[in-house]
C-alpha positions as CSV (number, residue, x, y, z in Angstrom):
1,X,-1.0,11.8,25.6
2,X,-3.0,8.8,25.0
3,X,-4.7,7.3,21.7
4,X,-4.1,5.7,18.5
5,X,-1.1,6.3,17.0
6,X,0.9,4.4,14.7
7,X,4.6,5.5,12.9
8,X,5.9,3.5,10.3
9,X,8.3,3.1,7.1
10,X,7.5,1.0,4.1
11,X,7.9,0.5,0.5
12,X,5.1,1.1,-1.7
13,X,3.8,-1.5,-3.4
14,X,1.4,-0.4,-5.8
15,X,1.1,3.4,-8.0
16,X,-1.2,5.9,-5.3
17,X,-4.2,6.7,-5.9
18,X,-6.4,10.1,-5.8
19,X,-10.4,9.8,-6.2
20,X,-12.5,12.7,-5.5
21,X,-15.6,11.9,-3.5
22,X,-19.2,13.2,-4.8
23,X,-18.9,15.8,-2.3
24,X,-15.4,17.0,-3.7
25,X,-13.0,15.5,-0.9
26,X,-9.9,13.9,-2.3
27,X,-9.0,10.7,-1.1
28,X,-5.3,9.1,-1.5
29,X,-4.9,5.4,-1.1
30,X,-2.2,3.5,-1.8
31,X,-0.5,0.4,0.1
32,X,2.9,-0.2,2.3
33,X,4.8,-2.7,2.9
34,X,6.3,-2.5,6.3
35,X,7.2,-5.7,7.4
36,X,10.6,-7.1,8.5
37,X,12.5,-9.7,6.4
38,X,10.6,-12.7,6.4
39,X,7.3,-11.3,7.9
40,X,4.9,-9.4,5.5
41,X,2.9,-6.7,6.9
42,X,1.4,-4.9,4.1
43,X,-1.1,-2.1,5.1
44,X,-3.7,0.2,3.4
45,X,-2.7,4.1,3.9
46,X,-5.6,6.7,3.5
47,X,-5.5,10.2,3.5
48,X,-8.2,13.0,3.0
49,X,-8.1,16.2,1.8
50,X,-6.0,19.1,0.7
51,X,-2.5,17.3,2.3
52,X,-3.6,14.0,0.0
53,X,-3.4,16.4,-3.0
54,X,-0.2,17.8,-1.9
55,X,1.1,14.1,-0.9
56,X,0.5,12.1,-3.7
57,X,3.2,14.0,-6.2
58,X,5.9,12.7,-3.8
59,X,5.0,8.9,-3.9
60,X,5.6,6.5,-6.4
61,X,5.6,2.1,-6.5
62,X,8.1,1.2,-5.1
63,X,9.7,4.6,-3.0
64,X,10.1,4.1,0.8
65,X,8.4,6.4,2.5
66,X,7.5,7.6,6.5
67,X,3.6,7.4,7.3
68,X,2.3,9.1,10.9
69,X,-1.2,8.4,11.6
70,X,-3.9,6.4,13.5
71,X,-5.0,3.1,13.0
72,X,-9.0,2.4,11.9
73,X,-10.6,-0.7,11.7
74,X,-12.6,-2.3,8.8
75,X,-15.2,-4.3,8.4
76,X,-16.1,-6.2,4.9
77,X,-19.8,-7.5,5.6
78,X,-20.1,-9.8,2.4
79,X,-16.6,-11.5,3.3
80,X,-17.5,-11.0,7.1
81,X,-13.9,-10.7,8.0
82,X,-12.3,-7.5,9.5
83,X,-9.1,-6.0,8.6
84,X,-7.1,-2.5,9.3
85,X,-5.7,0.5,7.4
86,X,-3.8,3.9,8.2
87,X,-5.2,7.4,8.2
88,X,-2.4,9.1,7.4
89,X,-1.7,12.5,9.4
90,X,1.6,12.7,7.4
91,X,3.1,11.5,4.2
92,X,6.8,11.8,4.0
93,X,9.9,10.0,1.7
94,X,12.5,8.3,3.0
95,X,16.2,8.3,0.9
């Protein structure tokens, strides 16, 4: 199989978050910190739907956790820079 896939564990950093579009799709967002000592690599998780619902009861600041998903490229047109974030696939915590 070939694609975009990324797997990683982090420690979130800020409280998730759960918006409900205009069209009624909710949207968790939150942000990891996955980098190794001395190295930050903070990323932007995103997850749609009925498993962001599900998700967001078993995350809190600060809780490691286990993110499957792809990668998706940004683009911020008044700052003209591009970044990345994960859409998450699956959610899970780490002990």
């Amino acid at each position: 199989m070939t694609g975009n896939r990324i797997e990683l564990e982090g420690r979130l950093l800020d409280q998730p978050e759960v918006r409900i579009t205009p069209a009624g799709t909710p949207v968790l967002r939150f942000t990891v910190e996955c980098g190794a000592t001395g190295e930050e690599l903070r990323l932007g998780i995103v997850m749609t739907g009925e498993s962001a619902l599900t998700a967001k009861p078993l995350l809190e600041r600060g809780r490691l956790v286990k993110v499957t998903g792809r990668m998706r490229a940004l683009k911020r047109s008044l700052k003209k820079e591009s970044g990345f974030e994960v859409v998450a696939e699956s959610i899970d915590r780490s002990e």
